[in-house]
C-alpha positions in Angstrom: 129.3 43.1 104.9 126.0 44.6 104.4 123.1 42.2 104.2 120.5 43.0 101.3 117.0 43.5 101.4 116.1 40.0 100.9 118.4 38.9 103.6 117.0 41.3 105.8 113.4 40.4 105.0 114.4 36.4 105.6 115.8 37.5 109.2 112.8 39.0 110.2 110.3 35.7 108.3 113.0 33.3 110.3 112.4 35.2 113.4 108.7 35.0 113.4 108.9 31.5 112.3 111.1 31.0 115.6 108.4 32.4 117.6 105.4 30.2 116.1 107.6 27.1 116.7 108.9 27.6 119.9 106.4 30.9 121.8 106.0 33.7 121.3 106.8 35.7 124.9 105.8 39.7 124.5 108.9 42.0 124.5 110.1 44.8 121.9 112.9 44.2 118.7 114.4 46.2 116.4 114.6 45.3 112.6 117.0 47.6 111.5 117.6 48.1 107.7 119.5 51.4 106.3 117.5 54.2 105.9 117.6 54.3 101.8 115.3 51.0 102.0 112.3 52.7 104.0 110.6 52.8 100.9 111.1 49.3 99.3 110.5 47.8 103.0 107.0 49.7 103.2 106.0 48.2 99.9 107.3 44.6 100.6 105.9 44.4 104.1 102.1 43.2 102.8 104.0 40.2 101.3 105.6 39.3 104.5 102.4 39.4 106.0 101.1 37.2 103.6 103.7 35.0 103.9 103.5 34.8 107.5 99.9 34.0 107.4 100.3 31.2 105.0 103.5 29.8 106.7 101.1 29.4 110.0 102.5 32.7 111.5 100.5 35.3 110.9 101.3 39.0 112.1 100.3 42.4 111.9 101.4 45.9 110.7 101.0 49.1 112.9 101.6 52.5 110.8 103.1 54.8 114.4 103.0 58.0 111.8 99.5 57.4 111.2 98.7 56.5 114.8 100.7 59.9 115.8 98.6 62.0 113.2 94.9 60.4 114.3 96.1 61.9 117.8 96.7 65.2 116.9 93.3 65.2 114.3 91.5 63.1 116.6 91.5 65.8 119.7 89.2 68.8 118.9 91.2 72.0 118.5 94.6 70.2 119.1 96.1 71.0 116.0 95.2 74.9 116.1 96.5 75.1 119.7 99.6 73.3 118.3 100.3 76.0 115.3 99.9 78.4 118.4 102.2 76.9 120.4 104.9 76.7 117.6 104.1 80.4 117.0 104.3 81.1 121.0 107.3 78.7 122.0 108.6 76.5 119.5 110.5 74.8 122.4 107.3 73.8 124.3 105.3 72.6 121.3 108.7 70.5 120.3 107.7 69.2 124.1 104.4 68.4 123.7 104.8 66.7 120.0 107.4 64.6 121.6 104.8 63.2 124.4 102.2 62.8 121.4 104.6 60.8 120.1 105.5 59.0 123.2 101.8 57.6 123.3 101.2 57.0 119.4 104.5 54.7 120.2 103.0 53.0 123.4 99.6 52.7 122.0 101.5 50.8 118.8 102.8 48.6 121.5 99.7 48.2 123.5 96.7 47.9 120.6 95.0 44.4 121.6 96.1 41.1 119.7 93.9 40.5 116.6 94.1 36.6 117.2 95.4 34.5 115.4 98.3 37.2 115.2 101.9 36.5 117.0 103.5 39.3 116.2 103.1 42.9 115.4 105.5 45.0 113.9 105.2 48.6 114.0 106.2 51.0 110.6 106.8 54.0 109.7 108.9 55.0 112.6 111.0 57.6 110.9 108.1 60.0 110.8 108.6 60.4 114.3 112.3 60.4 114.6 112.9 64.3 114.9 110.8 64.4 117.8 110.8 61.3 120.3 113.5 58.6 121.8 112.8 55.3 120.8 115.3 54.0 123.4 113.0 55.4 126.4 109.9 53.5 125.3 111.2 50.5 123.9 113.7 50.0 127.0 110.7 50.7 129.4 108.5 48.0 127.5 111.4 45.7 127.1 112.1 45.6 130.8 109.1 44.8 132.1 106.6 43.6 128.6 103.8 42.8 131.1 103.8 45.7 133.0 104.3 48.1 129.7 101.2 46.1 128.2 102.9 44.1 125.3 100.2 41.3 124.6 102.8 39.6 121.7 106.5 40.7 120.6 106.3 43.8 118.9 109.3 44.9 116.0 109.9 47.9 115.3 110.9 48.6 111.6 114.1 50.7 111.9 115.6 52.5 108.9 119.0 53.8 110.4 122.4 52.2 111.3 123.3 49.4 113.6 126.7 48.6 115.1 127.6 47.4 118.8 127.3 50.7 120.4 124.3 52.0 119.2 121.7 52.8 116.7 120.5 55.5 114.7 117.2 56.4 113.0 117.7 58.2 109.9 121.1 59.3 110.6 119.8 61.5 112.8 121.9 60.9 116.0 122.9 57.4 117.4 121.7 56.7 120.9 123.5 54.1 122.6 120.8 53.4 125.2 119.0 51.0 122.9 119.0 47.5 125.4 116.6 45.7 123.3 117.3 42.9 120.5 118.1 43.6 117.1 117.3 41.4 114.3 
């Protein structure tokens, strides 16, 4: 049985209630909701954050398509040399989004901790689904949190399916190298 959205929000509240109460140790989650939610979750998350804050908990929100977009607008010329590329080798400009994406990702996972904030959770991870793995980053930073430069647990918010194989973003394709916990 399918949980609903409020069930889904309360996981993710009872979670980061779990980590005020008992720590809070860096690492990398998945909240994973199906994709026809995206929408509704991107509205409801500024009242989970509120919530959090006033439970004691508070967290913070990390837009990865936004973060993705202010690296390709933020580099002089990048863009244009992009458009070039797709025009000259779609194959390699596929490439070199995908390791654009591969830092907008880490970056999401690496930003300093605003204190008092326990827990970040990073949105908006569809935008980048056609292009990147989340399985290779989050495994990486999962493994070793210290070493991949986690300073609190970071969640990603997952539109896709779950079962005990894999998971898939968007319905894209499911990738059964996710080793990371799922709430």
């Amino acid at each position: 049985m399918r949980r609903t959205v409020g069930e889904a929000l309360a996981d993710l509240r009872s979670q980061i209630a779990r980590w005020a109460r008992d720590g809070a140790p860096p690492g990398v989650h998945f909240f994973v909701y199906p994709p026809e939610w995206e929408a509704l979750m991107l509205r409801r998350l500024p009242d989970l954050v509120q919530e959090c804050a006033a439970a004691g908990s508070p967290i913070d929100v990390v837009d990865v398509g936004e973060s993705f977009l202010n690296e390709i607008e933020g580099a002089t010329g990048l863009a244009d040399l992009l458009a070039e590329s797709e025009r000259l080798n779609q194959r390699q400009m596929m490439s070199d989004l995908g390791v654009l994406a591969q830092r907008a990702i880490r970056a999401a996972l690496r930003a300093p901790n605003e204190p008092p904030c326990l827990a970040r959770v990073i949105v908006n991870t569809g935008a980048l689904a056609t292009v990147t793995s989340y399985s290779a980053v989050a495994n990486e930073a999962s493994a070793d949190p210290a070493a991949a430069g986690l300073p609190l647990p970071c969640v990603f918010a997952f539109p896709g399916d779950d079962d005990e194989r894999g998971l898939s973003l968007l319905h894209l394709r499911t990738d059964s190298n996710y080793r990371v916990p799922r709430i």
